[in-house]
C-alpha positions as CSV (number, residue, x, y, z in Angstrom):
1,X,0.7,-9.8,32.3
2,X,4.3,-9.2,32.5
3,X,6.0,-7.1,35.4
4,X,8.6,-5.4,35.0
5,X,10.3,-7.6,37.8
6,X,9.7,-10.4,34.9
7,X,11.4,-8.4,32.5
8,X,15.0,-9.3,32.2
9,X,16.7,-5.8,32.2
10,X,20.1,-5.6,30.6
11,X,22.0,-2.6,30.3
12,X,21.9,-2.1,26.3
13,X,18.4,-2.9,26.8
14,X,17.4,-0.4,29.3
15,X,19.6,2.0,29.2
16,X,18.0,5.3,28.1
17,X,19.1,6.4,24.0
18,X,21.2,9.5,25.3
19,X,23.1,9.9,28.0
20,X,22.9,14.4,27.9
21,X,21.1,15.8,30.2
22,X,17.1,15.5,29.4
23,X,14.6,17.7,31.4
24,X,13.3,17.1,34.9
25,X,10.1,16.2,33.1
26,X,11.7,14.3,30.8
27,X,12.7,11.4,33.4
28,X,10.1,9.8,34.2
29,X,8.7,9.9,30.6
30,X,12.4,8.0,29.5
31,X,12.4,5.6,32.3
32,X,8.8,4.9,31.4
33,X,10.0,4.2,27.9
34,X,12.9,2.2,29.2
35,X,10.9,-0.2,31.4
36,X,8.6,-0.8,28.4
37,X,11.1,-1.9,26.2
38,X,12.8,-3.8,28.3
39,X,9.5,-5.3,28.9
40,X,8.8,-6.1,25.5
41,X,12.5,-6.9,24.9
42,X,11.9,-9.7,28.0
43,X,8.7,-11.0,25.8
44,X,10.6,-11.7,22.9
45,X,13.1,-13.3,24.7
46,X,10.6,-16.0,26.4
47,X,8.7,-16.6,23.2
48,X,5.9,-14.2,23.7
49,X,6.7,-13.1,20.1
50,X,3.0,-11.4,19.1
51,X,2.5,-9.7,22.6
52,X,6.1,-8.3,22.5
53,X,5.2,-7.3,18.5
54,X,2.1,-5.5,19.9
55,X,3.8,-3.7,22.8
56,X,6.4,-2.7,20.5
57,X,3.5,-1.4,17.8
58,X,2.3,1.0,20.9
59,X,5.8,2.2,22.4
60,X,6.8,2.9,18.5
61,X,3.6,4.7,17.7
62,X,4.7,6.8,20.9
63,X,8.2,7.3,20.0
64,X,8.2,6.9,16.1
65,X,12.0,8.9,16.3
66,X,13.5,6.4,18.5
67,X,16.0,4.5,16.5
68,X,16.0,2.0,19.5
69,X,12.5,1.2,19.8
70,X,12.9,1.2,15.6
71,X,15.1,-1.5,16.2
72,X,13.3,-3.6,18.1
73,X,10.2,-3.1,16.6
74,X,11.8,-4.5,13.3
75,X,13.2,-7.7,15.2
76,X,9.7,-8.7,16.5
77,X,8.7,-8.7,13.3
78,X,11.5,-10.3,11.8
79,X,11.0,-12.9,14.0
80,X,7.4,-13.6,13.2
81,X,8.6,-14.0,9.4
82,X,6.9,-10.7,8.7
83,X,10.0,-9.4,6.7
84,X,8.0,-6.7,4.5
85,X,6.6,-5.2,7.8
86,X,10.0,-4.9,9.3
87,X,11.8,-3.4,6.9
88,X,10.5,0.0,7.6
89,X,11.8,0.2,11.1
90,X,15.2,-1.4,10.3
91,X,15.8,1.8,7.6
92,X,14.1,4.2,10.5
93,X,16.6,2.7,13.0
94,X,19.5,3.1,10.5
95,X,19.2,6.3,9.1
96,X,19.6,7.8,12.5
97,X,23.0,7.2,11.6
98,X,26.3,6.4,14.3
99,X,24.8,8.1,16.9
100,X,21.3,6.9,17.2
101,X,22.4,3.6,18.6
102,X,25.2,1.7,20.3
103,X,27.4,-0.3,17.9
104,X,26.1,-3.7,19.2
105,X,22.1,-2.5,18.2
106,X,23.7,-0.9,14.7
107,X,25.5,-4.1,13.9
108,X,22.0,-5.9,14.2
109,X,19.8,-3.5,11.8
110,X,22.9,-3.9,9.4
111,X,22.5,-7.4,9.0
112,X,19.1,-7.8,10.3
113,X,18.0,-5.4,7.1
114,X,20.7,-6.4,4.9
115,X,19.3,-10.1,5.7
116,X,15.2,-9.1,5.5
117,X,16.4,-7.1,1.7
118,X,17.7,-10.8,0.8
119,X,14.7,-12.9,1.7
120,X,12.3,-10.2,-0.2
121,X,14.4,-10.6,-3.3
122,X,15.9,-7.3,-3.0
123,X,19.4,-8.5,-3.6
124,X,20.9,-5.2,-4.8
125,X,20.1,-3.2,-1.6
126,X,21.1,-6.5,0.3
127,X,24.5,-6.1,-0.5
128,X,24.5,-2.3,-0.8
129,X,23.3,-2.8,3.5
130,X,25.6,-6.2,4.2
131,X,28.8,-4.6,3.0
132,X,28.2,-0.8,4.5
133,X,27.7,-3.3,7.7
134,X,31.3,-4.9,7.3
135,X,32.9,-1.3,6.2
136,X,31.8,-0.6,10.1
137,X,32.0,-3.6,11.7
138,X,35.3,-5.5,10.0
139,X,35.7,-8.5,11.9
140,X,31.8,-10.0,12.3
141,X,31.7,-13.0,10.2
142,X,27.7,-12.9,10.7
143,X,28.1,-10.0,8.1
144,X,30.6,-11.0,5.8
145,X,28.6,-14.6,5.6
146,X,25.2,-12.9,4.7
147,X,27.1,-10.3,2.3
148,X,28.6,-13.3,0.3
149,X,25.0,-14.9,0.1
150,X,23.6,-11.9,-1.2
151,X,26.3,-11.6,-3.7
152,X,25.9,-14.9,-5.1
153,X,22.3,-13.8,-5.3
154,X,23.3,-10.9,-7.5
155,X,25.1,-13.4,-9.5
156,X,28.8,-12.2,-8.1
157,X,29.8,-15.9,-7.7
158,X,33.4,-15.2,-7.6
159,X,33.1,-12.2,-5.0
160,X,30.6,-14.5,-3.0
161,X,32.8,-17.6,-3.0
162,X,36.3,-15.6,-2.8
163,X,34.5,-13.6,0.7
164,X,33.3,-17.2,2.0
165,X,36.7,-18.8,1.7
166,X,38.8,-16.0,3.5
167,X,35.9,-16.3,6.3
168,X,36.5,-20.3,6.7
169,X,40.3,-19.2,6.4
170,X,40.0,-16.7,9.0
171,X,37.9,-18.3,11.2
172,X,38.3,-22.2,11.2
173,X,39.5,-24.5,14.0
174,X,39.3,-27.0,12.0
175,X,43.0,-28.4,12.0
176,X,42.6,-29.5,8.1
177,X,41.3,-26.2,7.2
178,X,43.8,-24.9,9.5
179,X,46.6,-26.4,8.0
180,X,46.1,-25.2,4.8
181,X,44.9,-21.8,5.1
182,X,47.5,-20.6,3.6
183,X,46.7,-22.1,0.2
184,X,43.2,-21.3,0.9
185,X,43.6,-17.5,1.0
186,X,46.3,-17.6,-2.2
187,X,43.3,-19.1,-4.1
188,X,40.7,-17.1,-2.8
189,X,42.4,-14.5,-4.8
190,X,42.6,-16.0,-7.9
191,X,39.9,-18.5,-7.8
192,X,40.4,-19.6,-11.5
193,X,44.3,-20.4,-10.8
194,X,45.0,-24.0,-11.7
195,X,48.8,-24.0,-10.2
């Protein structure tokens, strides 16, 4: 059994949802809640996928509002390859909207969902999650490169390719790719142009 010594605690990790003022009583229940997640987090981490899927089954049964522990109980599954079974907590997690988590744990259920929607064949809400993710979070390529494989998914070859290209553009240290980006974003434009 894991200690919470074991545990690796990191400060998005641990730290409790809210930092307003919570009730004397409150404390010890959020710091209980906080050393179990980081627990379970610390699992995950060092392979102990199933135990830190079960821990998380518990500490989400006991905190089903927590858009944190929603979070987190979607990755462990996500991780397992059960994709159906996460899907619930990654649209608990995000509908608690910009508030309910820090931007690094939103930017996750964004493409974490957006990604689970596209394995499951549910290519329409894939891209509806992917590009609400890149509205928010413009420069993650993670994002942009799962929104253009959900487009091409939807058959929006042009919009899939077109996003792809100005990623390679953007991104590239490639010196080749480099050297002509400038050609490479003209014709992600106009992908058809022939001059």
């Amino acid at each position: 059994m894991s200690t919470e010594e074991d545990a690796p605690l990191r400060p998005q990790d641990a730290a409790p949802l809210s930092t307003r003022e919570e009730p004397e009583e409150a404390v010890p229940a959020t710091r209980e809640r906080d050393a179990l997640l980081a627990e379970a987090i610390g699992l995950r981490e060092r392979g102990s996928r199933e135990e830190a899927r079960d821990r998380l089954l518990v500490l989400s049964a006991r905190h089903p509002a927590d858009p944190e522990v929603a979070y987190q109980t979607a990755w462990a599954h996500d991780v397992l390859g059960l994709e159906a079974e996460a899907v619930p907590y990654y649209e608990k997690a995000l509908a608690a909207g910009v508030d309910g988590l820090g931007a690094e744990e939103r930017r996750g259920v964004f493409l974490g969902l957006g990604s689970t929607y596209r394995i499951l064949g549910r290519h329409e809400e894939a891209v509806v999650t992917l590009r609400r993710g890149t509205e928010e979070y413009l420069e993650d390529g993670s994002l942009r490169a799962f929104l253009a494989m959900a487009l091409y998914n939807t058959g929006h070859h042009h919009d899939s390719t077109r996003l792809l290209l100005r990623l390679l553009a953007e991104t590239s240290t490639d010196p080749f790719v480099r050297e002509y980006r400038e050609a490479i974003e003209c014709y992600a434009e106009d992908l058809d142009r022939m001059e």
